[in-house]
N, C-alpha and C positions, 0 to 999 in steps of 0.2 A: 325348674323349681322356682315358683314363685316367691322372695323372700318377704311381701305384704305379707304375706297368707301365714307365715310362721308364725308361732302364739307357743310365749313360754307361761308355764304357770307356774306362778313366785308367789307363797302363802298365800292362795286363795286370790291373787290380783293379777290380771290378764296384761303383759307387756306387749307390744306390738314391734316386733325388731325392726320390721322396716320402715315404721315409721321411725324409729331413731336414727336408724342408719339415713333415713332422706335427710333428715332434720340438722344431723351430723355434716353433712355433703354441705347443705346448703350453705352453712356456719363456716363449713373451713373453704368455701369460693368465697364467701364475702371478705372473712378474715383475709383471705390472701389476698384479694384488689385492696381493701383495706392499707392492708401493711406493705403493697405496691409503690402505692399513692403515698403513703410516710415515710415510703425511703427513697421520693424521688429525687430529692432535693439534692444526694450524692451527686448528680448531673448536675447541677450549678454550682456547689463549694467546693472544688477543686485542690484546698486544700484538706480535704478531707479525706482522696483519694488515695493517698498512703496508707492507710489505716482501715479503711472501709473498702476496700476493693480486692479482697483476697481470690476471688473466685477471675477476677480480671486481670490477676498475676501473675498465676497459675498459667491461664490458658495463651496471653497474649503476651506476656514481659511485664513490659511496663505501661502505665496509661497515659496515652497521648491526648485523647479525646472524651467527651463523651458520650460519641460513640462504640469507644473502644469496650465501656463498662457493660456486664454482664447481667442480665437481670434478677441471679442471686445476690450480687451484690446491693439489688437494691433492699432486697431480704436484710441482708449484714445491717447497711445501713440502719434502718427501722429497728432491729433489733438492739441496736446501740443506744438509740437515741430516744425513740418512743416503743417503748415494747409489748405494750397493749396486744396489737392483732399479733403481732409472731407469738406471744402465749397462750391468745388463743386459737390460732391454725395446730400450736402444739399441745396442744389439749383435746383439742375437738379432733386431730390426728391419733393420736392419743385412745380415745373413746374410740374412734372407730376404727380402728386395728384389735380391740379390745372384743369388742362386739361385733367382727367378722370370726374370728378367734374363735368365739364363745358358738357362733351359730355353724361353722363348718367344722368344728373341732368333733371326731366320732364320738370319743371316752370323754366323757365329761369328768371322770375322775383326773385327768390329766389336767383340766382347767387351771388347778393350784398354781400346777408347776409350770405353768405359761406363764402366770403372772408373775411367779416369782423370779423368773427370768427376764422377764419385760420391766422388771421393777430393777433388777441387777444394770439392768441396760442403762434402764432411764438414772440412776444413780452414780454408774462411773462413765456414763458419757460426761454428765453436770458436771463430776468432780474433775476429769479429767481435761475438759473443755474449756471451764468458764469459773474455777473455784478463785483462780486469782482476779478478774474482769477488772478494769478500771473504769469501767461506766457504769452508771444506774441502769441501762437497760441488760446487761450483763448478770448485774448481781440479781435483777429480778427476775429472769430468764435460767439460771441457776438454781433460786429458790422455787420455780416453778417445777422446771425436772425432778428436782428433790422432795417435792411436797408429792409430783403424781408418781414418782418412784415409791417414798411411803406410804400412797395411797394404795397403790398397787398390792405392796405387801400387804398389809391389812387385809385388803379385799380376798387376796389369797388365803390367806390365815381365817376369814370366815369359812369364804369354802370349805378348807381342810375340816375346820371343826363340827361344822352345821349338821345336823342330822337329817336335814334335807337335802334328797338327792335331784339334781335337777334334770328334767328330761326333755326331750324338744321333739315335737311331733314334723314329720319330714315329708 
């Protein structure tokens, strides 16, 4: 199965899935060298290493070095401090979890209820994770979840109500 070749028709305007899904891929590799490269600074402020190295805590004790740090951590990092590319690796991850969803899923009448559950996801991961955050990259990594978890809903709720049923040639 060729996923170029698949063509959804949405009022009359031709979608190309796998041109989004490439476009998607290409977005969240760059994102993530992107937000690599801003969290690499963890490895030289060592006083930061408390707080931004949960994933090097976990697996090692505590941090000696830095080589000891883990390269989610450098994720954590960036996502504290510049939060740019982690929202958008978690966006463009996001869209294409969405849009694999949408093209493998048999019943498209079930579409709703994917979203609506992905939307359940993306709203008490946020609340659960990051509602109290004491850094600006925190609270906007938060507002982010919470903005595509509403988005999510919406999106679902058009579904549900559209009198358009959509069908995907295979």
């Amino acid at each position: 199965m060729k996923i170029v070749y698949q063509v959804i028709e949405l009022g009359g305007e031709t979608l190309i899935i796998g041109l989004q899904v490439g476009l998607c891929i290409c977005l969240l590799v760059i994102a993530t060298a992107a937000a690599l490269y801003e969290g690499s600074p963890v490895l030289i402020y060592t006083t930061s290493w408390e707080h931004s190295t949960p994933f090097t805590r976990m697996i090692h004790g505590e941090v000696t070095g830095a080589n000891d740090i883990v390269i989610f951590d450098l994720l954590v990092y960036a996502s504290q401090f510049a939060p740019l590319f982690p929202i958008v690796m978690l966006l463009s991850a996001t869209y294409l979890i969405i849009l694999a969803t949408y093209m493998f899923l048999r019943n498209k009448e079930k579409f709703p209820a994917f979203l609506f559950g992905f939307a359940t996801v993306h709203i008490i991961l946020g609340v659960t994770l990051l509602l109290d955050a004491d850094t600006q990259g925190g609270k906007a990594i938060f507002t982010a979840l919470l903005i595509s978890g509403i988005s999510c809903l919406s999106i679902g709720y058009a579904f549900k109500k559209s009198p358009w049923k959509p069908q995907m040639e295979v």
